[in-house]
mmCIF file of the N, C-alpha and C atoms, coordinates in Angstrom:
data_MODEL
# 
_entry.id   MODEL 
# 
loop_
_atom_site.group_PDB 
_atom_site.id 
_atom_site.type_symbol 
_atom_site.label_atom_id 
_atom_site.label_alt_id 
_atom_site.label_comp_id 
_atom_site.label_asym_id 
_atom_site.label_entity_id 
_atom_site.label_seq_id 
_atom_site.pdbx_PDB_ins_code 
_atom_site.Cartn_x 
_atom_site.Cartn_y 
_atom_site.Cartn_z 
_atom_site.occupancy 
_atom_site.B_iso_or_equiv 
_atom_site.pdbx_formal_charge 
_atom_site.auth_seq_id 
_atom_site.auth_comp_id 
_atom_site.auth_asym_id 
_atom_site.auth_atom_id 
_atom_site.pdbx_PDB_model_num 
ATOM 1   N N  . UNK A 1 1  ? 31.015  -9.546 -63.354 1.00 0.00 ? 1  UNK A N  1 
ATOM 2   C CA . UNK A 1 1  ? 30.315  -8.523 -62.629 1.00 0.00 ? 1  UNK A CA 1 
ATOM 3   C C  . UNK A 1 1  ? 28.826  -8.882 -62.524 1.00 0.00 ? 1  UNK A C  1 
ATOM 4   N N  . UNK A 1 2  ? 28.028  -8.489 -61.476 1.00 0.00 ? 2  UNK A N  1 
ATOM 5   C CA . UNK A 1 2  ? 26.593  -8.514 -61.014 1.00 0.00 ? 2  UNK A CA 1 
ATOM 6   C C  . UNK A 1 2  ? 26.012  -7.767 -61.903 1.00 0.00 ? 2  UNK A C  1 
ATOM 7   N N  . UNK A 1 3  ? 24.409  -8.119 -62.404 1.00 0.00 ? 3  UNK A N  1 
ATOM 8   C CA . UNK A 1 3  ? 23.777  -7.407 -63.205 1.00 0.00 ? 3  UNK A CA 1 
ATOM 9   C C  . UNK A 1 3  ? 22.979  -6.906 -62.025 1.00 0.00 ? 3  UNK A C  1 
ATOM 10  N N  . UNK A 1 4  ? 22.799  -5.613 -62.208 1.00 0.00 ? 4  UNK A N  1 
ATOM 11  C CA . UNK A 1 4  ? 21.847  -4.475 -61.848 1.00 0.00 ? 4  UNK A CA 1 
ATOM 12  C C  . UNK A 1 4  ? 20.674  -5.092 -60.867 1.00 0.00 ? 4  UNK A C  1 
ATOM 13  N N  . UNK A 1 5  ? 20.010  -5.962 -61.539 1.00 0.00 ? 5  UNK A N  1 
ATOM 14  C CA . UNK A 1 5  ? 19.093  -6.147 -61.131 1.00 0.00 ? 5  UNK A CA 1 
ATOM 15  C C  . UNK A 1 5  ? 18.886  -7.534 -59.922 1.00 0.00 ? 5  UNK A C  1 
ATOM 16  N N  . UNK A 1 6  ? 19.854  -8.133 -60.378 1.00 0.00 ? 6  UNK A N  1 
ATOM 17  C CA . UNK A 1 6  ? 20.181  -8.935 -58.947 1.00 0.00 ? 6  UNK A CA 1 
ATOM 18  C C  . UNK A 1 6  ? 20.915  -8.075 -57.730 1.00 0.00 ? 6  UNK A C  1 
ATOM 19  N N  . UNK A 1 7  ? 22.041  -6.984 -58.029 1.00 0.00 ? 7  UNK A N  1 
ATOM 20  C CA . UNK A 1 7  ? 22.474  -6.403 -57.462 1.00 0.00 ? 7  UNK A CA 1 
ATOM 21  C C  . UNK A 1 7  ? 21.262  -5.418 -56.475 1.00 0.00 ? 7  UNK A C  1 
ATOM 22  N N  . UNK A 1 8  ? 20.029  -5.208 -57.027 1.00 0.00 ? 8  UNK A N  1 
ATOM 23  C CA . UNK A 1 8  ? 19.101  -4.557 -56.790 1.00 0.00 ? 8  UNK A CA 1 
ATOM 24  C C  . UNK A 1 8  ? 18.327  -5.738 -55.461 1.00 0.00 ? 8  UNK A C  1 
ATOM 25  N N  . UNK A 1 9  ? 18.019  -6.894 -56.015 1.00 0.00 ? 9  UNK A N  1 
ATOM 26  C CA . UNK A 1 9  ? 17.401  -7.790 -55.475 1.00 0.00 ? 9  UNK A CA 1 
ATOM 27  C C  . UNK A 1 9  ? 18.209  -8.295 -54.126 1.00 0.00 ? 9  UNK A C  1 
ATOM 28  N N  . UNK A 1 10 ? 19.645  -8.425 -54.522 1.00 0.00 ? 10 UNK A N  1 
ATOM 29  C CA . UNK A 1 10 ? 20.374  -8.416 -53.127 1.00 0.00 ? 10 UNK A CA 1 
ATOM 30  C C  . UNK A 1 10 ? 20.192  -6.944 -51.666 1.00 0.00 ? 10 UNK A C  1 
ATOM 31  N N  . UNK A 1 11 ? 20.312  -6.224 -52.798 1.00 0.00 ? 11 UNK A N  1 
ATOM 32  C CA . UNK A 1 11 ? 20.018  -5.049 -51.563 1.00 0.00 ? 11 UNK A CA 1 
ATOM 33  C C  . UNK A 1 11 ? 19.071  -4.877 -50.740 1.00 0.00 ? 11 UNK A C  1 
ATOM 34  N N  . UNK A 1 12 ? 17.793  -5.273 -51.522 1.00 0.00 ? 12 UNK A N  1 
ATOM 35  C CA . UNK A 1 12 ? 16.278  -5.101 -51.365 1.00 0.00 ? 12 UNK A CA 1 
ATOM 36  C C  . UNK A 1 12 ? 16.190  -5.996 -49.980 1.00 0.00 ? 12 UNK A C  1 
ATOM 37  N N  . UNK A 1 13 ? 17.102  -7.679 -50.117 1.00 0.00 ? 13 UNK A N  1 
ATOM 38  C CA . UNK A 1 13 ? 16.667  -8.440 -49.147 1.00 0.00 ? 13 UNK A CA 1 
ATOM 39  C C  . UNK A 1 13 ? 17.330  -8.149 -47.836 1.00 0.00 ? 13 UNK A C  1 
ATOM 40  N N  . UNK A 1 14 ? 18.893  -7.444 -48.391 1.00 0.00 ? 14 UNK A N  1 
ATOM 41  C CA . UNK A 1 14 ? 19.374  -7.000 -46.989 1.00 0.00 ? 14 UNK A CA 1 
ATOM 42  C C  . UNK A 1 14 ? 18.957  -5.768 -45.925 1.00 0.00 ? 14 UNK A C  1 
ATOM 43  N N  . UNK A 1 15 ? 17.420  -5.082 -46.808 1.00 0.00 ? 15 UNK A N  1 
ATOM 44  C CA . UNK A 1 15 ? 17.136  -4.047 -46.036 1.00 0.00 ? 15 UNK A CA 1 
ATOM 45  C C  . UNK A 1 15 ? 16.058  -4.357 -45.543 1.00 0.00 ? 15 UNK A C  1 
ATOM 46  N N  . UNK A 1 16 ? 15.365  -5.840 -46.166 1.00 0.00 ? 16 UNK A N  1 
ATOM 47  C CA . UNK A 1 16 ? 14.578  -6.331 -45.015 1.00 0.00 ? 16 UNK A CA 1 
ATOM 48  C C  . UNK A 1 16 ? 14.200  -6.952 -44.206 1.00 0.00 ? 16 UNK A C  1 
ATOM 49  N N  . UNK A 1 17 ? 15.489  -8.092 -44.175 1.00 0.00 ? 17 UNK A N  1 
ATOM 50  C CA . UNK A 1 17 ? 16.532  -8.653 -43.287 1.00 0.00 ? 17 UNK A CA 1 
ATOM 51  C C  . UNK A 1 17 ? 17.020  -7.469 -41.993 1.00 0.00 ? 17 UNK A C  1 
ATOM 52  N N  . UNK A 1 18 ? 17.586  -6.326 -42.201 1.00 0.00 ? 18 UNK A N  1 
ATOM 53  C CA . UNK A 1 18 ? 17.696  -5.514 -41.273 1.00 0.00 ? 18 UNK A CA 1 
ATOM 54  C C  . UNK A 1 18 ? 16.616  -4.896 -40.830 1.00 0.00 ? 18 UNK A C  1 
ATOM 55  N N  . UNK A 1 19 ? 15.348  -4.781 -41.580 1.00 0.00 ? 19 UNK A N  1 
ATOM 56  C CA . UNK A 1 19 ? 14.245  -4.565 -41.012 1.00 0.00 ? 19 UNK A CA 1 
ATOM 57  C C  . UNK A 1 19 ? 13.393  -5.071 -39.575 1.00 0.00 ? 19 UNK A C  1 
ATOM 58  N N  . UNK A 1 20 ? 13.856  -6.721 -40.061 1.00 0.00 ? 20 UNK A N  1 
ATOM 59  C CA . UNK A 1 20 ? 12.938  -7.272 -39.844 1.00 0.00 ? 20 UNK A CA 1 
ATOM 60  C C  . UNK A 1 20 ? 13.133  -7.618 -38.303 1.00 0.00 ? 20 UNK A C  1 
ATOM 61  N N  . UNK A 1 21 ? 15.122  -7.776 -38.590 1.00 0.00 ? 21 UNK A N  1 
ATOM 62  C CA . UNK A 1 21 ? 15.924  -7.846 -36.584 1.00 0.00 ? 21 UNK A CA 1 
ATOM 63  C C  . UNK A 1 21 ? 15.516  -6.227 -36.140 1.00 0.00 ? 21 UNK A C  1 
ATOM 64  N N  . UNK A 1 22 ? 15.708  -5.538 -36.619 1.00 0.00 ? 22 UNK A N  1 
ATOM 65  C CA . UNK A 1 22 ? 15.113  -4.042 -35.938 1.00 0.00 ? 22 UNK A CA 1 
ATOM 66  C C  . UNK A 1 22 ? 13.764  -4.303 -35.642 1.00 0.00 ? 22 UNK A C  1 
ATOM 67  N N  . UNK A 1 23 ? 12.894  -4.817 -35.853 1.00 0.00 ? 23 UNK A N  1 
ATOM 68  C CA . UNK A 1 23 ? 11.202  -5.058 -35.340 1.00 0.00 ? 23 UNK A CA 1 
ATOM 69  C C  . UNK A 1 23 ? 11.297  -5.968 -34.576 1.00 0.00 ? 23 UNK A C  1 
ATOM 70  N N  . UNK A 1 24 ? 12.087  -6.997 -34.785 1.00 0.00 ? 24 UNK A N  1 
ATOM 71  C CA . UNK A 1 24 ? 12.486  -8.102 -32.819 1.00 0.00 ? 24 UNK A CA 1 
ATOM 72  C C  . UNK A 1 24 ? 13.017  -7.489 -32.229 1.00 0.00 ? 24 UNK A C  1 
ATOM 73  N N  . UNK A 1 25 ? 14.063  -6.814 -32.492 1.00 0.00 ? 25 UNK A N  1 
ATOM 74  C CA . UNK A 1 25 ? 14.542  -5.900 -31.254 1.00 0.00 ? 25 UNK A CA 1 
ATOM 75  C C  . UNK A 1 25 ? 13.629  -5.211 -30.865 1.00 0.00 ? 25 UNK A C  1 
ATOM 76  N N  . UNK A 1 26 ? 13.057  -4.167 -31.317 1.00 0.00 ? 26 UNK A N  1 
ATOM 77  C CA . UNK A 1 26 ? 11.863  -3.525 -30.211 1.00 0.00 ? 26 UNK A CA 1 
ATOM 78  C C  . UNK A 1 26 ? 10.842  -4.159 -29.365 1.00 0.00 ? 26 UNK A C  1 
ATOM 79  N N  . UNK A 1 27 ? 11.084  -5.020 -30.510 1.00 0.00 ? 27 UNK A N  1 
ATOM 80  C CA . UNK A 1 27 ? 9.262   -5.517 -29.492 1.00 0.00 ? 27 UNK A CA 1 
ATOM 81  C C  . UNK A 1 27 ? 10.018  -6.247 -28.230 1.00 0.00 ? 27 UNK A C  1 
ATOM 82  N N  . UNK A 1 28 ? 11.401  -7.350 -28.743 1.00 0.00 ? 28 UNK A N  1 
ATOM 83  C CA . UNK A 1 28 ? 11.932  -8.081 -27.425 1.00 0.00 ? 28 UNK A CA 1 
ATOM 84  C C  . UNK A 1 28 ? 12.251  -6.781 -26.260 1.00 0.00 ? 28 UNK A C  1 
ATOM 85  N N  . UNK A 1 29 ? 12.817  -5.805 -26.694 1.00 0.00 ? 29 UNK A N  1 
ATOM 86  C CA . UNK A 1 29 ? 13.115  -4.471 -25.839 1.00 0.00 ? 29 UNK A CA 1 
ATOM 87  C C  . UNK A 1 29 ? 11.890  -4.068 -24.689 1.00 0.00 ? 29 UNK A C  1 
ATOM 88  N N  . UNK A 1 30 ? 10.674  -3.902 -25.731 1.00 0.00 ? 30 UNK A N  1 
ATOM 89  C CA . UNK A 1 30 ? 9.146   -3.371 -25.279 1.00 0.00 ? 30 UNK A CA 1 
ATOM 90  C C  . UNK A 1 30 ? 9.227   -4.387 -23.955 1.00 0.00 ? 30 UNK A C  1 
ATOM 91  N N  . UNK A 1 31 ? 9.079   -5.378 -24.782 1.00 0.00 ? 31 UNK A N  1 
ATOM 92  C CA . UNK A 1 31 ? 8.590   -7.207 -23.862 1.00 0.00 ? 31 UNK A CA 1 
ATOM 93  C C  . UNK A 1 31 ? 9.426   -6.726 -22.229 1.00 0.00 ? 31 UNK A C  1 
ATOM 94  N N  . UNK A 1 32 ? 10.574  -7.058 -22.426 1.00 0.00 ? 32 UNK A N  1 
ATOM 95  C CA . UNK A 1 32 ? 11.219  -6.836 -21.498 1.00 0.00 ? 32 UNK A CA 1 
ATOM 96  C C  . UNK A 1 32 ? 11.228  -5.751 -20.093 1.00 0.00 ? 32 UNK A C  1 
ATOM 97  N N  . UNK A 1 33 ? 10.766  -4.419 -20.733 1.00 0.00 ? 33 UNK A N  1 
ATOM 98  C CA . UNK A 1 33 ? 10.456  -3.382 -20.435 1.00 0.00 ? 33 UNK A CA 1 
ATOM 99  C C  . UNK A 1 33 ? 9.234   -3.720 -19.078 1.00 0.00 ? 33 UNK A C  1 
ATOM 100 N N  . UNK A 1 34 ? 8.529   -4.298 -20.173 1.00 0.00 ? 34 UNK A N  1 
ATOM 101 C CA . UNK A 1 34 ? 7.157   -4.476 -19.131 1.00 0.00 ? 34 UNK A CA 1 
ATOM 102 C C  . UNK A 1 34 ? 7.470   -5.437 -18.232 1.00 0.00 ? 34 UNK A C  1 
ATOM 103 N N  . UNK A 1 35 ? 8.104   -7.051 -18.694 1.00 0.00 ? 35 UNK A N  1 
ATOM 104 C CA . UNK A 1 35 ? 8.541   -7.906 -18.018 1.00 0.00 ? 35 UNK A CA 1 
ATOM 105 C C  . UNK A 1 35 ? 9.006   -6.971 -16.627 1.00 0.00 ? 35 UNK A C  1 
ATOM 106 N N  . UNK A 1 36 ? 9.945   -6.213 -16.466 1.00 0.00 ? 36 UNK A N  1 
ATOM 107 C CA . UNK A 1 36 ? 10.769  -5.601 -15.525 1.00 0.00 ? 36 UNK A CA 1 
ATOM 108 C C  . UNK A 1 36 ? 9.620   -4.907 -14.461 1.00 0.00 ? 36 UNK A C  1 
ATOM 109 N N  . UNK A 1 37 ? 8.935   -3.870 -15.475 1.00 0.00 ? 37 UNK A N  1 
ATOM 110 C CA . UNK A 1 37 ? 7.828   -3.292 -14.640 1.00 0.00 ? 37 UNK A CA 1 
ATOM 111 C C  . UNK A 1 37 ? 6.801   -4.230 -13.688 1.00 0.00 ? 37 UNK A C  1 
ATOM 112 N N  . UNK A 1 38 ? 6.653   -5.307 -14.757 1.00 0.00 ? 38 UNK A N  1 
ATOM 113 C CA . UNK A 1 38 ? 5.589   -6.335 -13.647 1.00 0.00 ? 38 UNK A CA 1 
ATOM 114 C C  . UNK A 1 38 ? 6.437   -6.745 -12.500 1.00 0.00 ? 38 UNK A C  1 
ATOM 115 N N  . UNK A 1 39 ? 7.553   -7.410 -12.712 1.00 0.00 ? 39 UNK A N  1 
ATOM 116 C CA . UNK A 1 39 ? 8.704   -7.848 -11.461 1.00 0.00 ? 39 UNK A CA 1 
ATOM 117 C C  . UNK A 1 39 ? 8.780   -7.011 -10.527 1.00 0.00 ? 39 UNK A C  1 
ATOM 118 N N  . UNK A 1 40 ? 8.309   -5.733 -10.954 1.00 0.00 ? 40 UNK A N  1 
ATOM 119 C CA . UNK A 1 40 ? 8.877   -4.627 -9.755  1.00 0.00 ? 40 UNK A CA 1 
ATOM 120 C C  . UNK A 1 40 ? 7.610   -4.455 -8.937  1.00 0.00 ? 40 UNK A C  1 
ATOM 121 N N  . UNK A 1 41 ? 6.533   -4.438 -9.929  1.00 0.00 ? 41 UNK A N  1 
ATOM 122 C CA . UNK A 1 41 ? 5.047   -4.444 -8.765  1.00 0.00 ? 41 UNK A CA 1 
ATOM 123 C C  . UNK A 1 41 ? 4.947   -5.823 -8.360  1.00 0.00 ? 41 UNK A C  1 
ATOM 124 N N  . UNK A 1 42 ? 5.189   -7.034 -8.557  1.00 0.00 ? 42 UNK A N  1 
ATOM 125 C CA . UNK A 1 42 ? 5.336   -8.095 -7.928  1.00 0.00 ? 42 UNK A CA 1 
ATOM 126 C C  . UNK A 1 42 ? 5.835   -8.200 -6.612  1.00 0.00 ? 42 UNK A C  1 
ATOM 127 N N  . UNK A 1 43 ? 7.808   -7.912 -6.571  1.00 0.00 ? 43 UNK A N  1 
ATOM 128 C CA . UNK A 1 43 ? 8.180   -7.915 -5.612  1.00 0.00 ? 43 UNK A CA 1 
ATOM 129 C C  . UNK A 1 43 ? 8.217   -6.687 -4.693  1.00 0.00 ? 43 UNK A C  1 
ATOM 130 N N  . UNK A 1 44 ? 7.722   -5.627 -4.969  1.00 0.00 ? 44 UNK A N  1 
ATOM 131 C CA . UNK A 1 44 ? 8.409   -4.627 -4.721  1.00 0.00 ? 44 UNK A CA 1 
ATOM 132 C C  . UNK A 1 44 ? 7.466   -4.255 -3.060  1.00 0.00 ? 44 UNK A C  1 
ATOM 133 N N  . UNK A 1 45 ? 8.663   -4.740 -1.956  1.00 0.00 ? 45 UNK A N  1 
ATOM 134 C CA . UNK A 1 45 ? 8.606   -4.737 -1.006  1.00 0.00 ? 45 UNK A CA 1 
ATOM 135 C C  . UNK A 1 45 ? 8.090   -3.119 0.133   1.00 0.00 ? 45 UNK A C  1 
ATOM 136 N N  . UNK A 1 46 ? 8.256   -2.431 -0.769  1.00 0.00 ? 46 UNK A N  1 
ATOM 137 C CA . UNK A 1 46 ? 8.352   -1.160 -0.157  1.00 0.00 ? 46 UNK A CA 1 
ATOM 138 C C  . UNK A 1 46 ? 6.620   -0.943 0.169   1.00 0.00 ? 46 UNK A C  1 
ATOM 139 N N  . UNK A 1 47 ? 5.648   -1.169 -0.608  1.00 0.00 ? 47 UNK A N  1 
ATOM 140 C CA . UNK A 1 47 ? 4.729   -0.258 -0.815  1.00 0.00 ? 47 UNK A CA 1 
ATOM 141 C C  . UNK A 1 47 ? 3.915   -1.168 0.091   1.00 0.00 ? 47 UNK A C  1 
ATOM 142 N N  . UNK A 1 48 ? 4.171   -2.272 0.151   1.00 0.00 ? 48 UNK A N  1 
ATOM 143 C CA . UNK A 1 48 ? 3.244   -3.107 1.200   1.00 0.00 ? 48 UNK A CA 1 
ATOM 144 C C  . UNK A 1 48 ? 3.831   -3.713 2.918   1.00 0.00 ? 48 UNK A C  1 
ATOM 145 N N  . UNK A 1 49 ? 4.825   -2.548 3.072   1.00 0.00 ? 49 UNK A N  1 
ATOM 146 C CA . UNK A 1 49 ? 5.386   -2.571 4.634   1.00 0.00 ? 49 UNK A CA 1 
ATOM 147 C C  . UNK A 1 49 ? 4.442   -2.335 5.905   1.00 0.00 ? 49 UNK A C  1 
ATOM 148 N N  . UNK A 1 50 ? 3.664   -1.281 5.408   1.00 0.00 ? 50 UNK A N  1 
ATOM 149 C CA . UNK A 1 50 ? 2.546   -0.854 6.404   1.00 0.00 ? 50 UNK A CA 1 
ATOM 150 C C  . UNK A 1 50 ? 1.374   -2.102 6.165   1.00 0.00 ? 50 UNK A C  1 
ATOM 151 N N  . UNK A 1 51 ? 1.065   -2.401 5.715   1.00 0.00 ? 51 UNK A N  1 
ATOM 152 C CA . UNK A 1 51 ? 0.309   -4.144 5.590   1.00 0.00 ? 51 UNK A CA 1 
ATOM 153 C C  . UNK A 1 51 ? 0.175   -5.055 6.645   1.00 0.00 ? 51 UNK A C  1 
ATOM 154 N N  . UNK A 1 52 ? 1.597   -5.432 7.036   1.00 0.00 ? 52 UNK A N  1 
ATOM 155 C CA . UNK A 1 52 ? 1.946   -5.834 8.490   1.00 0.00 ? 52 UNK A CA 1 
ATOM 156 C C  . UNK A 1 52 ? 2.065   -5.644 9.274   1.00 0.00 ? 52 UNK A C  1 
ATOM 157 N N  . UNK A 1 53 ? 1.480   -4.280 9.727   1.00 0.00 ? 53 UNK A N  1 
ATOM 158 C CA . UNK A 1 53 ? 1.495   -3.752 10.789  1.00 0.00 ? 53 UNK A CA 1 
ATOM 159 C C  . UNK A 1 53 ? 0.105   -3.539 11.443  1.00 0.00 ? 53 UNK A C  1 
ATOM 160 N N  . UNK A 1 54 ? -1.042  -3.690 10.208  1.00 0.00 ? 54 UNK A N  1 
ATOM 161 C CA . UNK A 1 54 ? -2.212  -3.189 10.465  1.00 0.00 ? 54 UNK A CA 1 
ATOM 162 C C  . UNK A 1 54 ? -2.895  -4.535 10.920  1.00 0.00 ? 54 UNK A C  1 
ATOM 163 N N  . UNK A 1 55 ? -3.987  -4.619 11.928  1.00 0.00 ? 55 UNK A N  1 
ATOM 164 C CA . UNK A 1 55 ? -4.548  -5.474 12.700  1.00 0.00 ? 55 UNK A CA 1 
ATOM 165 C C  . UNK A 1 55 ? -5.857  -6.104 11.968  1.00 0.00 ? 55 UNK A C  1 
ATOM 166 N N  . UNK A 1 56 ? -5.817  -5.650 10.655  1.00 0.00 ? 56 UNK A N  1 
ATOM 167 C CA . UNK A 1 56 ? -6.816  -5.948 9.468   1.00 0.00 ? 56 UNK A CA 1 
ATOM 168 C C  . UNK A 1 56 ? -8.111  -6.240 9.984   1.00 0.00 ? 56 UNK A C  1 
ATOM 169 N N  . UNK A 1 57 ? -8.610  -5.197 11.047  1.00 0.00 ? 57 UNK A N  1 
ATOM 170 C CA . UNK A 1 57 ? -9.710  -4.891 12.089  1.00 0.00 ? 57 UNK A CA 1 
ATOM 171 C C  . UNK A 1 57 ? -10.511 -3.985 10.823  1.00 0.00 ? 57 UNK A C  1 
ATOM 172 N N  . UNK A 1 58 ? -11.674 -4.217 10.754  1.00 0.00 ? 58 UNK A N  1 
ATOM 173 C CA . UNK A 1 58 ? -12.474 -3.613 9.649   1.00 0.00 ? 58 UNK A CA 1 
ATOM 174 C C  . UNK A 1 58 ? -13.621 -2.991 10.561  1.00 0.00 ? 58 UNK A C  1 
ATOM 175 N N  . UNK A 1 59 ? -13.619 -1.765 10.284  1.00 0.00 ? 59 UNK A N  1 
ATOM 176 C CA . UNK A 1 59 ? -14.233 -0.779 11.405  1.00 0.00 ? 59 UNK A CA 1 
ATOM 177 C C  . UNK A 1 59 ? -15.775 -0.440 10.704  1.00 0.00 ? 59 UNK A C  1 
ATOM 178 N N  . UNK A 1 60 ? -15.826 -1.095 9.517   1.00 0.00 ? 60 UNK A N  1 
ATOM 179 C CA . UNK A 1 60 ? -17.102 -0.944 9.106   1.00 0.00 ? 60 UNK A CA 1 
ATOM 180 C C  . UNK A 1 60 ? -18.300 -1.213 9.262   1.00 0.00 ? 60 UNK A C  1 
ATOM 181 N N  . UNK A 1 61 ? -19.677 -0.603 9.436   1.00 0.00 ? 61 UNK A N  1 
ATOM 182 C CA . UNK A 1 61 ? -20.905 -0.761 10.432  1.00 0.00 ? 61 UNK A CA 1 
ATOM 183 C C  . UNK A 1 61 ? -21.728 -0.971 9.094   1.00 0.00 ? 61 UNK A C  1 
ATOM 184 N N  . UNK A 1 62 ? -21.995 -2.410 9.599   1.00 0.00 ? 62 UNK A N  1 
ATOM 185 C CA . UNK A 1 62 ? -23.300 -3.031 8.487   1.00 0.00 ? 62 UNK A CA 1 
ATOM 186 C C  . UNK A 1 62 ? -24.875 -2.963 9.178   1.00 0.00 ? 62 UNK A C  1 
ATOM 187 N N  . UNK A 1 63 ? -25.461 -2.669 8.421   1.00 0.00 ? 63 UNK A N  1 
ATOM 188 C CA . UNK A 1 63 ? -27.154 -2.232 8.801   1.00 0.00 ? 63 UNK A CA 1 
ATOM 189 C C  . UNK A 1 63 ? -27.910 -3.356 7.888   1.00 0.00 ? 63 UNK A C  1 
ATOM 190 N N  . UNK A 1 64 ? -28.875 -4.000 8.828   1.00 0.00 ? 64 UNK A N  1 
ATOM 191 C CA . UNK A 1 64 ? -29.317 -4.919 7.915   1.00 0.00 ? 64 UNK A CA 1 
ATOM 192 C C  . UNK A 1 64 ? -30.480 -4.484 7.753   1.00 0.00 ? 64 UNK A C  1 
ATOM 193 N N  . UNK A 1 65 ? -30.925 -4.768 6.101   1.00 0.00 ? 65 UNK A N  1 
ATOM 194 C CA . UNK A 1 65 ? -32.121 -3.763 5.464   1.00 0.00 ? 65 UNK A CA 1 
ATOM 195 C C  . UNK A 1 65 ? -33.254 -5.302 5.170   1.00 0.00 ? 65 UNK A C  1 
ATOM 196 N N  . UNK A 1 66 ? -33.881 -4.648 5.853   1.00 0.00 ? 66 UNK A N  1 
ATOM 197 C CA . UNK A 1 66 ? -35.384 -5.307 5.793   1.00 0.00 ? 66 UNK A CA 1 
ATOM 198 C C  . UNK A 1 66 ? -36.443 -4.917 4.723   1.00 0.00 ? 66 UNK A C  1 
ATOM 199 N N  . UNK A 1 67 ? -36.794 -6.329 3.704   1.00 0.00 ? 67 UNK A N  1 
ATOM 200 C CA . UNK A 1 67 ? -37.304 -5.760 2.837   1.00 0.00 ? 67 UNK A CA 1 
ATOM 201 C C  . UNK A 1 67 ? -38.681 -5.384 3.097   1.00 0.00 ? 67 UNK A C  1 
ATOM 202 N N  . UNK A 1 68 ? -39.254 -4.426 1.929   1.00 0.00 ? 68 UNK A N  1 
ATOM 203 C CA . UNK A 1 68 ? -40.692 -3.465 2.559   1.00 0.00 ? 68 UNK A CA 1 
ATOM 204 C C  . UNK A 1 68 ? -41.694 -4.616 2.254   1.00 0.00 ? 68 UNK A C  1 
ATOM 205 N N  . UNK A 1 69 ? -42.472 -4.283 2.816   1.00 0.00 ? 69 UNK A N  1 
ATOM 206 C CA . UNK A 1 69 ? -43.771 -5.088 3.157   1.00 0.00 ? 69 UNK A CA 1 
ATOM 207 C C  . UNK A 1 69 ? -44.559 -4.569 1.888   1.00 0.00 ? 69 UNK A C  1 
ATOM 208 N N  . UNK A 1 70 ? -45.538 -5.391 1.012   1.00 0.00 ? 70 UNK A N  1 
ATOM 209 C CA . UNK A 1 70 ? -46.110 -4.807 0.156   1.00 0.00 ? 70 UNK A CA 1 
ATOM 210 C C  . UNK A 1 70 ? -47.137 -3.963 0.606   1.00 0.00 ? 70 UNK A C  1 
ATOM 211 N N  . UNK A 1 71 ? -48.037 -2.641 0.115   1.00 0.00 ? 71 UNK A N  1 
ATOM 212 C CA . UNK A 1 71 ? -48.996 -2.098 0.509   1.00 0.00 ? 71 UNK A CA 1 
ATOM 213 C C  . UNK A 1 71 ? -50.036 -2.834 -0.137  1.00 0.00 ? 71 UNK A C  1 
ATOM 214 N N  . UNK A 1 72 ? -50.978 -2.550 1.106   1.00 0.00 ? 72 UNK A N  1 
ATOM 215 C CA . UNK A 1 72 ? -52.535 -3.220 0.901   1.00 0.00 ? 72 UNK A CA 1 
ATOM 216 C C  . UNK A 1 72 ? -53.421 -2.460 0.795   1.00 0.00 ? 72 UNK A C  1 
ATOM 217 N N  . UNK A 1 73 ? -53.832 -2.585 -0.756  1.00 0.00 ? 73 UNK A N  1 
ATOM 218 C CA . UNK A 1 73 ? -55.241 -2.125 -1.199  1.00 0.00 ? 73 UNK A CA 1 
ATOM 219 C C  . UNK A 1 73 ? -56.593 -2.311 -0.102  1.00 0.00 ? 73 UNK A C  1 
ATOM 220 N N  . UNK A 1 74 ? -56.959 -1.223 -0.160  1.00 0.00 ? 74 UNK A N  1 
ATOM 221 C CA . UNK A 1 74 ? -58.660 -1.558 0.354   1.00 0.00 ? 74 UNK A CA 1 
ATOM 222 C C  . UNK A 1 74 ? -59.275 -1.608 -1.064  1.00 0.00 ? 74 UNK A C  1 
ATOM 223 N N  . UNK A 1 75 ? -60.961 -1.851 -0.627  1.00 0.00 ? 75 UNK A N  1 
ATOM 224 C CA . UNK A 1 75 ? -62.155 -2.082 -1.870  1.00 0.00 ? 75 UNK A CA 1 
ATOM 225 C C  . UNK A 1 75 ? -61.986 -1.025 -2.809  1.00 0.00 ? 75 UNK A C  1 
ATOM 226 N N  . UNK A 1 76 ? -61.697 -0.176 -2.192  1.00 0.00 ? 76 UNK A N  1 
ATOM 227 C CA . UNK A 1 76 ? -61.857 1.679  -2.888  1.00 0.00 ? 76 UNK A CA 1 
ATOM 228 C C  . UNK A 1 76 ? -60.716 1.732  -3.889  1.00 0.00 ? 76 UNK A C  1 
ATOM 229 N N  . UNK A 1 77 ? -59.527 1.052  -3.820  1.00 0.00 ? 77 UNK A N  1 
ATOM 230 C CA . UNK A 1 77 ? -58.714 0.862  -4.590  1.00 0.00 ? 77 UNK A CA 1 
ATOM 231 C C  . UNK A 1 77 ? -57.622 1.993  -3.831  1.00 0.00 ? 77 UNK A C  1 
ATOM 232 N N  . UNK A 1 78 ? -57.581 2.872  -2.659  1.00 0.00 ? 78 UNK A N  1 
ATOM 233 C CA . UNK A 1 78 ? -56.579 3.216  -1.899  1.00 0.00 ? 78 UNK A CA 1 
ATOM 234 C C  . UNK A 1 78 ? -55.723 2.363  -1.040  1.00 0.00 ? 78 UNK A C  1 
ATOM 235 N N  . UNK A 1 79 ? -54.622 3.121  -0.906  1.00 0.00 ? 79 UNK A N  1 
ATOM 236 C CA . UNK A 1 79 ? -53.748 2.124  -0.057  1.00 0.00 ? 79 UNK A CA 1 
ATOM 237 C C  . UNK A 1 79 ? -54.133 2.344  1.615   1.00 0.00 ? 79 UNK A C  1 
ATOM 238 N N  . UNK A 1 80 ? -53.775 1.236  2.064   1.00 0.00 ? 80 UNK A N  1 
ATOM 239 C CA . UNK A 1 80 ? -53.895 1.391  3.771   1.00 0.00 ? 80 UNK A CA 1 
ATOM 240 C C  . UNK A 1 80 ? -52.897 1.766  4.539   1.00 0.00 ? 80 UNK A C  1 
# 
């Protein structure tokens, strides 16, 4: 018969042995999870249909800014 305390030491390793595949499983689970989510915003054909349709005409009005001229002191030490 097993003494106690190996019997103890066997148990100990098989619960963290089962620990330890229960913490790869989640995380490979997690991993995957996201893996899937990125694949789906990757391919995911739906959301960029209207894309190809648009004439990628940019209707936006640029103003070109002229920088200020410095002000000029007179003798008096006012500006002109």
């Amino acid at each position: 018969m097993m003494k106690k305390s190996t019997f103890g030491a066997v148990l100990a390793f098989l619960f963290v042995a089962a620990g330890a595949l229960t913490a790869a499983a989640l995380y490979l689970y997690r991993r995957e999870k996201e893996l899937d989510e990125y694949e789906r915003l990757l391919f995911n054909e739906d959301e960029y249909e209207d894309e190809d349709e648009d004439d990628y005409g940019d209707d936006t009005v640029y103003q070109t800014i002229q920088p200020e001229t410095p002000a000029v002191e007179d003798e008096t030490g006012g500006q002109v």
